[in-house]
C-alpha positions as CSV (number, residue, x, y, z in Angstrom):
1,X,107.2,-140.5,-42.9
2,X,111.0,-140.4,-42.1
3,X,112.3,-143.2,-44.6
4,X,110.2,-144.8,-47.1
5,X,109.4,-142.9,-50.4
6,X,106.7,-143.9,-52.4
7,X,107.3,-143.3,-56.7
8,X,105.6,-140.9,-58.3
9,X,104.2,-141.9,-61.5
10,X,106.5,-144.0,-63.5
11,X,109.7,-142.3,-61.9
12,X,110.6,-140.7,-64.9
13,X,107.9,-138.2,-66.2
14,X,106.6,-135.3,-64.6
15,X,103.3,-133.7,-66.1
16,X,103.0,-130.1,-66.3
17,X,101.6,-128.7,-62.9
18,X,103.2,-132.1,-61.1
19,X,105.4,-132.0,-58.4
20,X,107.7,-134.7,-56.1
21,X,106.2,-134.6,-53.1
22,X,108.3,-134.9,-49.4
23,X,107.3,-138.5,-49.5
24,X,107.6,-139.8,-53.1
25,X,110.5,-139.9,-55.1
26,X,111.6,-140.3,-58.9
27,X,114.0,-143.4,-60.2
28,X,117.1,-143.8,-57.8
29,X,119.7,-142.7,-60.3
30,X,117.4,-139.4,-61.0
31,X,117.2,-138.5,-57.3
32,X,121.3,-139.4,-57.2
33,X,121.6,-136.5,-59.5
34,X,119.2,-133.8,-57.6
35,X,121.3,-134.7,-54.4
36,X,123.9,-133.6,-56.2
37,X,122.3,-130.2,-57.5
38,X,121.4,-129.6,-53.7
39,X,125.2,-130.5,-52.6
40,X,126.4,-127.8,-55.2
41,X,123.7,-125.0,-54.7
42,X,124.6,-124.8,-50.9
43,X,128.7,-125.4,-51.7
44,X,129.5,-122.3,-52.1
45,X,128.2,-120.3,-49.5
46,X,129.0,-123.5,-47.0
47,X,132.9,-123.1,-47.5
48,X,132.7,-119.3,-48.0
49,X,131.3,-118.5,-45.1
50,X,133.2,-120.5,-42.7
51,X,136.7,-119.1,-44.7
52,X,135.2,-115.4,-43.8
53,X,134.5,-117.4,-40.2
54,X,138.5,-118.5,-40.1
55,X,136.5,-121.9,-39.2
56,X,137.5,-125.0,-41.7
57,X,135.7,-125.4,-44.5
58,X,136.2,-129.2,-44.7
59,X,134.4,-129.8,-41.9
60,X,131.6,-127.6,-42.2
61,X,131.2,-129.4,-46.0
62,X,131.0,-132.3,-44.2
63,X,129.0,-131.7,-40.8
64,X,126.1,-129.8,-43.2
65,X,125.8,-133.4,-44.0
66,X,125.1,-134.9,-40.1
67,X,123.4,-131.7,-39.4
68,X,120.7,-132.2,-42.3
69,X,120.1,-135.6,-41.6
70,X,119.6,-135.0,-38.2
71,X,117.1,-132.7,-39.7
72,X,115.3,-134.8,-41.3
73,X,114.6,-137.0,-38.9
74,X,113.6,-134.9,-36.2
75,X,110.7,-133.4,-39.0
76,X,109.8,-137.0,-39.6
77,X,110.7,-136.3,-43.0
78,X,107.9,-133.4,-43.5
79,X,109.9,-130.1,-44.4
80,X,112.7,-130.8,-47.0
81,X,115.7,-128.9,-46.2
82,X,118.8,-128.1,-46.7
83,X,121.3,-127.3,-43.3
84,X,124.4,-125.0,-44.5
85,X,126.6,-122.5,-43.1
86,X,124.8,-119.9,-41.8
87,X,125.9,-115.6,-42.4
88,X,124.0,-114.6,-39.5
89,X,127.1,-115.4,-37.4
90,X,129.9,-113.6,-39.3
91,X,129.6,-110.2,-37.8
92,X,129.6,-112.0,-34.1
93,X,132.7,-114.0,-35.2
94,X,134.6,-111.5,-36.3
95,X,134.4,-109.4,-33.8
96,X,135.5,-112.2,-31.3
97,X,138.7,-112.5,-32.9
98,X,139.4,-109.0,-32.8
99,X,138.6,-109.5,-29.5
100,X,141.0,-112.6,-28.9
101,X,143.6,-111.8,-31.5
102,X,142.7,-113.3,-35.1
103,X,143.1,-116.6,-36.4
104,X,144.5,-119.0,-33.4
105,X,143.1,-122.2,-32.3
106,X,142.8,-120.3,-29.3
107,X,140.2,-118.0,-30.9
108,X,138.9,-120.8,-32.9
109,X,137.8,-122.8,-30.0
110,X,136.2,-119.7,-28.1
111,X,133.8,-118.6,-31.5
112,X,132.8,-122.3,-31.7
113,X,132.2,-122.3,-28.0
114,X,129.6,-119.1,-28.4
115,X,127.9,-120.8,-31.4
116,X,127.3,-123.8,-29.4
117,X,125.8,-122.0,-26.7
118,X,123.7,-120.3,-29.7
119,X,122.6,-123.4,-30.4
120,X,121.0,-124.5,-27.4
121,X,119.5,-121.5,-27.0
122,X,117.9,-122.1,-31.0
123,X,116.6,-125.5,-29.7
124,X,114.7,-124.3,-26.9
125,X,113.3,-121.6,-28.5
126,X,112.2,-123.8,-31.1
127,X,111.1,-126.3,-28.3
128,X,109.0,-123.7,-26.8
129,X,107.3,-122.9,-30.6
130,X,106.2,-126.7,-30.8
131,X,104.7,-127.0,-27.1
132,X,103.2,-123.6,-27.0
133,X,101.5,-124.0,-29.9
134,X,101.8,-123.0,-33.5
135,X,99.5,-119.7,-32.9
136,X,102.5,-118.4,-31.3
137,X,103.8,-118.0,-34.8
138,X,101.1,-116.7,-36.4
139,X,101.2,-114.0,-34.3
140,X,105.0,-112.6,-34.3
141,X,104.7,-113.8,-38.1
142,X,101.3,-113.2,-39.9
143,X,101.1,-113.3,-43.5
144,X,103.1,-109.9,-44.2
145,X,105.9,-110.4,-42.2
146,X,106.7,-113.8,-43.4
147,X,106.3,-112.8,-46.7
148,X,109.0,-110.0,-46.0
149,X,111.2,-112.4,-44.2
150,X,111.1,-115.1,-47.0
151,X,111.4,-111.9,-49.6
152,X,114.5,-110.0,-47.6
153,X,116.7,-114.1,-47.4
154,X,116.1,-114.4,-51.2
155,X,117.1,-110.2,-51.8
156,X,119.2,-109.5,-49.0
157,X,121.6,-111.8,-50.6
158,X,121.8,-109.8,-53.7
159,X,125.5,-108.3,-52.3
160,X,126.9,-111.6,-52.4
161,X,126.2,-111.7,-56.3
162,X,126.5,-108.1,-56.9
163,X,130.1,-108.0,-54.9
164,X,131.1,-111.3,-54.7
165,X,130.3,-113.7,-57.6
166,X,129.7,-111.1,-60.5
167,X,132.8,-109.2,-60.7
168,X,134.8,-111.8,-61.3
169,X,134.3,-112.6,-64.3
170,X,131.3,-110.5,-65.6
171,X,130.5,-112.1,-69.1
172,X,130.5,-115.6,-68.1
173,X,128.1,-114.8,-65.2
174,X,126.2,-113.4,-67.7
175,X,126.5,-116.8,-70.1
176,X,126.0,-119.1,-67.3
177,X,122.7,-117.3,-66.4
178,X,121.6,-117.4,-69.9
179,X,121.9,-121.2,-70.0
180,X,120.3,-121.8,-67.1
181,X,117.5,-119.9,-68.2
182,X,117.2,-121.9,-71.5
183,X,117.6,-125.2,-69.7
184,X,114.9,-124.4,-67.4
185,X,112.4,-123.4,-69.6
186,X,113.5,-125.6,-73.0
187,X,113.9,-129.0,-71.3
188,X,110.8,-130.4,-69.9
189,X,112.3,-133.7,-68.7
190,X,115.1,-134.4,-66.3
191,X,117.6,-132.1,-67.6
192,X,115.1,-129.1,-67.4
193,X,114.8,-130.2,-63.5
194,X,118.4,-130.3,-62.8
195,X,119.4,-127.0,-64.8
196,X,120.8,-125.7,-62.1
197,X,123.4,-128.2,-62.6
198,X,123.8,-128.1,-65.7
199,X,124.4,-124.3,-65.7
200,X,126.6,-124.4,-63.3
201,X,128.7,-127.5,-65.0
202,X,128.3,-125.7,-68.2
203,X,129.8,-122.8,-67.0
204,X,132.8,-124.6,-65.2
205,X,133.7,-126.0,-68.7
206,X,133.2,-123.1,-70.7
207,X,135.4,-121.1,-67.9
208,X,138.1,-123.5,-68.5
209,X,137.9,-124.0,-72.1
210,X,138.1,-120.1,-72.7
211,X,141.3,-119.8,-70.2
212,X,142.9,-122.1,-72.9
213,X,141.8,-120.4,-75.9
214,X,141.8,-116.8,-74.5
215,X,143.9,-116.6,-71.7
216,X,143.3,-115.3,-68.3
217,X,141.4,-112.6,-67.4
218,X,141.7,-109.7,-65.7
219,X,139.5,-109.0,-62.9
220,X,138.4,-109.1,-58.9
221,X,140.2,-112.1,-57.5
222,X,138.5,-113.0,-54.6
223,X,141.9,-115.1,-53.7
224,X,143.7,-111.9,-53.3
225,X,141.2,-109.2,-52.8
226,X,142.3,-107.1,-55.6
227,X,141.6,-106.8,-59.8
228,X,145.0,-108.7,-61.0
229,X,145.0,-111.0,-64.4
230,X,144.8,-114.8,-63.1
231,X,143.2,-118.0,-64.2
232,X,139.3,-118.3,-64.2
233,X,139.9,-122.4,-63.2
234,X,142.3,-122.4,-61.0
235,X,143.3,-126.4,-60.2
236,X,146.7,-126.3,-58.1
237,X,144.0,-127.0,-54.6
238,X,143.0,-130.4,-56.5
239,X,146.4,-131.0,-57.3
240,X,147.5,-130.9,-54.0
241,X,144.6,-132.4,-52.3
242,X,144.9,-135.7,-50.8
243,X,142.1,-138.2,-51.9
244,X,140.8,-139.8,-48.6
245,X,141.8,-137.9,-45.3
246,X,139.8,-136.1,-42.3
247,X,139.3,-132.5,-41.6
248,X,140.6,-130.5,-38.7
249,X,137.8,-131.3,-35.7
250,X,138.6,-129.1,-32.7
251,X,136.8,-128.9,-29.4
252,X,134.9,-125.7,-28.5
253,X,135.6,-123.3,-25.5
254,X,132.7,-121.5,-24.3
255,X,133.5,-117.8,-22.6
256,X,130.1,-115.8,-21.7
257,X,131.9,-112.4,-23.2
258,X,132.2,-114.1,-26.5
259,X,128.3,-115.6,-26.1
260,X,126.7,-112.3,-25.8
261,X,128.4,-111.2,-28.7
262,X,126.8,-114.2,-31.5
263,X,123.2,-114.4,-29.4
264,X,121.1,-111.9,-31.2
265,X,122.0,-113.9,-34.7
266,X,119.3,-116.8,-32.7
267,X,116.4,-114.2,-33.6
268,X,117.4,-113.8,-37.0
269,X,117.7,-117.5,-37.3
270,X,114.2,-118.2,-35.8
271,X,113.1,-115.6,-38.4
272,X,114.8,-117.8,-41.0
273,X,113.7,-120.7,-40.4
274,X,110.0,-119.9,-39.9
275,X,110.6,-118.1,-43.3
276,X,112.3,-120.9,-45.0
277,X,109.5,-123.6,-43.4
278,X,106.7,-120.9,-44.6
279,X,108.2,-121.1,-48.1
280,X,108.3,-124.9,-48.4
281,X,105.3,-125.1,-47.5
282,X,103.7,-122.5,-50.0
283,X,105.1,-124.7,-52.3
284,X,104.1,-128.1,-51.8
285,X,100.5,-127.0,-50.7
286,X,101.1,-128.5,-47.5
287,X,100.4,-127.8,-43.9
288,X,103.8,-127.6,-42.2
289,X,102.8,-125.6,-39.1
290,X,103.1,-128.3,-36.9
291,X,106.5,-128.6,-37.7
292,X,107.8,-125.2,-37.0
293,X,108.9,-126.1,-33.8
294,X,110.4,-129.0,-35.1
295,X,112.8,-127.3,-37.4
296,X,113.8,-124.4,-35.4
297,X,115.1,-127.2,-32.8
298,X,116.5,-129.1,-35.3
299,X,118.6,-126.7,-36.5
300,X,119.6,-125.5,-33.2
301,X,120.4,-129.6,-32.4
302,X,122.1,-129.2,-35.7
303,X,124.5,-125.8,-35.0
304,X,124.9,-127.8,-31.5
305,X,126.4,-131.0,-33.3
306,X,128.7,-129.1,-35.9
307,X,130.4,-126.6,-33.5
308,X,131.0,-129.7,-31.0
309,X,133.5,-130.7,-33.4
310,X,134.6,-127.6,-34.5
311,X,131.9,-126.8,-37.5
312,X,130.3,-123.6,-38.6
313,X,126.8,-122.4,-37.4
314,X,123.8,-124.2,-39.4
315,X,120.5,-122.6,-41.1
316,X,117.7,-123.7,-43.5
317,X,119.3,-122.9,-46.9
318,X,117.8,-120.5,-49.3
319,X,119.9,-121.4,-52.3
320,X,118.1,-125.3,-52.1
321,X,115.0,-124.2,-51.6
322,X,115.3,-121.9,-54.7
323,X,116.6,-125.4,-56.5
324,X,113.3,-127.1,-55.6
325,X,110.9,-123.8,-56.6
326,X,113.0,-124.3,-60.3
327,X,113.0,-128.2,-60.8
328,X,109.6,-128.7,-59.0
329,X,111.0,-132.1,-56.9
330,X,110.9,-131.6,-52.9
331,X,111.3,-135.2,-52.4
332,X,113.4,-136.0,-48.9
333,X,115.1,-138.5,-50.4
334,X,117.0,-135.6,-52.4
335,X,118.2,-134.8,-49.1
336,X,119.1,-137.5,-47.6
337,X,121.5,-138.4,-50.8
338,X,122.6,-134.5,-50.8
339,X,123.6,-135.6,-46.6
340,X,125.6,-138.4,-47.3
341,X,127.6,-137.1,-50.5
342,X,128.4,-134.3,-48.5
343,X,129.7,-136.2,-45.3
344,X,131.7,-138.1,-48.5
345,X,133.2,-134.9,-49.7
346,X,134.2,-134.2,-46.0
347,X,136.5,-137.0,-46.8
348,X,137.6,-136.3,-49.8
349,X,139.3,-133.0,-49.9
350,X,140.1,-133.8,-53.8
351,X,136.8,-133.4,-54.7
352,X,136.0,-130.5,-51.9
353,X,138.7,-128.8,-53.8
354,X,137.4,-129.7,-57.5
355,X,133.7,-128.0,-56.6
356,X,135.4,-125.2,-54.4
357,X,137.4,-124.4,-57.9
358,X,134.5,-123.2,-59.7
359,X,134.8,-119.7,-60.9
360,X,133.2,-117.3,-58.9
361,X,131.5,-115.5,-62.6
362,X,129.9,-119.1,-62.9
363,X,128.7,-119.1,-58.8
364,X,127.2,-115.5,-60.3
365,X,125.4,-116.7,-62.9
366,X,123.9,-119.8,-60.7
367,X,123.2,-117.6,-57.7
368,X,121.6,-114.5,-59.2
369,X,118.5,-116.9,-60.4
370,X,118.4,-118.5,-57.0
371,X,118.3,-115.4,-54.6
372,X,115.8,-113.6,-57.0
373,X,113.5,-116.9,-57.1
374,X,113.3,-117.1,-53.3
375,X,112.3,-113.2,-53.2
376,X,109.6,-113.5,-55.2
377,X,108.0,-116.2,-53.1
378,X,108.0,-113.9,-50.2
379,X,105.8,-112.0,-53.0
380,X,103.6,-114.8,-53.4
381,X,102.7,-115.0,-50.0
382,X,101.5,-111.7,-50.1
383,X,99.4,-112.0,-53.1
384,X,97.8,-115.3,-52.0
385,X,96.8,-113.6,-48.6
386,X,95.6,-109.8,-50.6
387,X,98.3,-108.3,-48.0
388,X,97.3,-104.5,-47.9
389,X,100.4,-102.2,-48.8
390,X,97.7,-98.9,-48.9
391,X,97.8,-99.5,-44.8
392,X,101.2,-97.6,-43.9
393,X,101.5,-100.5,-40.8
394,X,101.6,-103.0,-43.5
395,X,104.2,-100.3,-46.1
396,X,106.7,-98.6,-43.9
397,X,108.2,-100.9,-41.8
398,X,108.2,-104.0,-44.5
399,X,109.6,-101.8,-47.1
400,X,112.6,-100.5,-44.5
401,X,113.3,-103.9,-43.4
402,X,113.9,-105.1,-47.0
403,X,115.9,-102.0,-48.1
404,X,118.4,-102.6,-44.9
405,X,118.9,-106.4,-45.9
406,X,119.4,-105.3,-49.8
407,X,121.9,-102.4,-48.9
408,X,123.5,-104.4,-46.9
409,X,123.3,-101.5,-44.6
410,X,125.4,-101.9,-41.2
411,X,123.6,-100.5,-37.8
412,X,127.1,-100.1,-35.5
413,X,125.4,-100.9,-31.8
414,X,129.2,-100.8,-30.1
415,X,132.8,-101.9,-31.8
416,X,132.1,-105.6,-30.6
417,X,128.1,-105.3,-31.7
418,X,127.1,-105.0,-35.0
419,X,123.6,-105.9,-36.7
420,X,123.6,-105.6,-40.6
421,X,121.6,-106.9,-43.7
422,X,119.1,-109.9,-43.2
423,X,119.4,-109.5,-39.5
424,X,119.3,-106.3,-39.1
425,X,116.0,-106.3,-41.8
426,X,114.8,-109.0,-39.8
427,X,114.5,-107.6,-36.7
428,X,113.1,-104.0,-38.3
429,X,110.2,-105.8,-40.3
430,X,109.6,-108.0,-37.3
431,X,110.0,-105.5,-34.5
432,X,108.9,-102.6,-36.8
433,X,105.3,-104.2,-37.6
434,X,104.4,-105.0,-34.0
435,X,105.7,-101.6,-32.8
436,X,103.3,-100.2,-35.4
437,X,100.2,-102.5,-34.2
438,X,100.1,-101.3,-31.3
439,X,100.4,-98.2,-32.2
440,X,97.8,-98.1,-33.8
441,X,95.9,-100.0,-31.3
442,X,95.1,-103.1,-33.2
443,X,94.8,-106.7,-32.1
444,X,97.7,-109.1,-33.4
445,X,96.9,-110.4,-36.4
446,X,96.7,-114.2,-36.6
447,X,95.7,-115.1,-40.3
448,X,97.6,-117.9,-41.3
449,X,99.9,-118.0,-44.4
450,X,98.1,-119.5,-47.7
451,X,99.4,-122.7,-48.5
């Protein structure tokens, strides 16, 4: 069902061991409020990445919106998702605008051309997955290597935490985790759904309320780059933000140098998204395998759309699946809502700026119970399908794979090509296992995933 939601009990109560399934929904002004937990768990990496990208952040806030809809609708509604800005493409982008000379609109148009052209190639490939059969799937991913992949997205963002997030303001990472674990667990109801949320909106308040009584602090700024003393809320961007206006949409340029360069982030993408459609569907007990296809094109279609206007790549978000594995409601319509209020921040660089204030310390605290969540469904997969670590094909290339996305380590190809952390651990558990098989001179392994 693409539109249409059914209520789930009396919209309000969930009893222990329920969930919201794709197709039902809770009371309208609930599922208002878990759009809005999706729309901040994937804020943050969705304007960081495309500021690492030198790519506008108001418009990929804005096209994540289009892009998941579009989604939606091309899964008939099936896989709930999430389409952010994806880090798969950093390392490409950077290294054409060393190529082209920085941050021009020059080079802008050229790295938006390439991802386009990434796209398309995404939305075959995922074109070929639905007519060639699902099987195809199960054998590139069987049971171990999906659980890897799902397990490496969830822990090979650790970094982003550890470097990013944490450092910059240690202790109230470390508060705004501790409430989020409290709400959680304490509150059964609504609030205990949405503690995300609350955790993070806690920790914004708290942030600001101790500037006031305490002062600054001192610490990594990630405005500057350096430990200075500075403000944890910082709220001259709102100031200055106007409250209705449109982001900077630019056409793209496509140059076949600067293609070759972003291509090999498509297989770590594929890898994603089967990964990310693996994991929704361990968790609603569903069969999603018909839809693999389906949402590897869709996400292509989607990184198609955004970089036409000058948008960021587009992936299957971790950080909102992670949201539904801790509030238990994987209801569409969350999405849908999440869609629009993020096309409706795209116009409203006021409130872009408001969220995009929230302390790094508090994105910390938030993010470190996210990531960890989605790794240990990649070790739920394995349990639920008795995954042999005692055979060394199994062991050695799964545990590599992982390690590399953790470290992050960088694999230095040329000084234009550069593979490092999920994709590089991507391509070494998937690569790595097959290698191995055969090898060993066994079959491929077609087991479905449990779930």
């Amino acid at each position: 069902m693409v539109l249409g939601w059914t209520k789930q009990g009396d919209g309000k109560h969930l009893a222990p061991g329920e969930v919201v399934r794709p197709d039902e929904r809770l009371t309208w002004p609930r599922m208002v409020g878990f759009g809005a937990q999706h729309v901040i768990a994937m804020f943050g990496a969705t304007f960081v990445f495309p500021l690492v990208m030198g790519l506008d952040p108001n418009v990929a806030i804005m096209m994540s919106g289009v892009a998941t809809i579009l989604f939606l609708l091309i899964v008939k509604g099936k896989v709930p998702s999430y389409l952010g800005t994806s880090a798969s493409f950093v390392g490409g982008v950077i290294a054409i605008r060393a190529l082209m000379g920085g941050d021009t609109p020059a080079a802008d148009a050229i790295v938006t051309g390439a991802i386009l052209v990434a796209g398309i190639v995404l939305a075959l490939a995922g074109l070929a997955i639905h007519f060639l059969g699902v099987q195809v799937i199960h054998r590139i991913f069987p049971p171990v290597v999906t659980g890897a992949v799902v397990m490496l997205i969830g822990f090979g963002l650790a970094f982003v935490v550890a470097d990013v997030y944490w450092p910059q303001d240690q202790w109230m990472a470390l508060v705004t985790m501790a409430i989020t674990f409290v709400v959680i667990v304490a509150f059964k109801g609504f609030i205990g759904r949405i503690g995300i949320l609350v955790g993070l909106v806690a920790g914004f308040l708290l942030s600001w309320g101790v500037d006031k009584v305490f002062g600054n602090v001192t610490a990594f700024n990630a405005a500057t780059g350096k430990i200075d003393t500075h403000p944890r809320v910082n709220l001259s961007s709102v100031a200055q933000a106007d409250w209705i206006g449109l982001p900077s949409f630019h056409g793209p340029d496509i140059r076949f140098g600067a293609v070759l360069l972003v291509l090999p982030a498509v297989i770590a993408l594929i890898a994603e998204n089967i990964g990310h459609v693996k994991a929704v569907g361990e968790m609603t007990k569903t069969d999603v395998d018909p839809y693999v296809g389906r949402a590897v094109a869709a996400d292509g279609i989607g990184t198609v759309v955004t970089s036409a206007v000058g948008g960021s790549p587009t992936t299957t978000y971790a950080e909102n699946i992670g949201v539904m594995a801790a509030t238990r409601v994987y209801s569409t319509a969350a999405y849908y809502i999440a869609g629009v209020i993020a096309i409706l921040f795209g116009l409203c660089p006021k409130f872009g700026a408001l969220v995009a204030a929230t302390p790094g310390g508090v994105l910390g605290g938030v993010t470190v119970i996210l990531y960890g969540m989605i790794g240990l469904l990649g070790a739920k997969i394995w349990v639920e399908n008795r995954v042999d670590f005692a055979d060394p094909v199994n062991m050695v290339p799964i545990g590599a794979g992982i390690i590399l996305a953790i470290g992050p380590v960088e694999q230095i190809i040329t000084e234009e090509f550069r593979l490092q952390g999920i994709a590089f651990g991507t391509i070494v558990v998937v690569g790595g296992y097959h290698l191995l098989r055969w090898i060993a001179g066994r079959p491929a392994e077609i087991r479905e995933t449990a779930g």
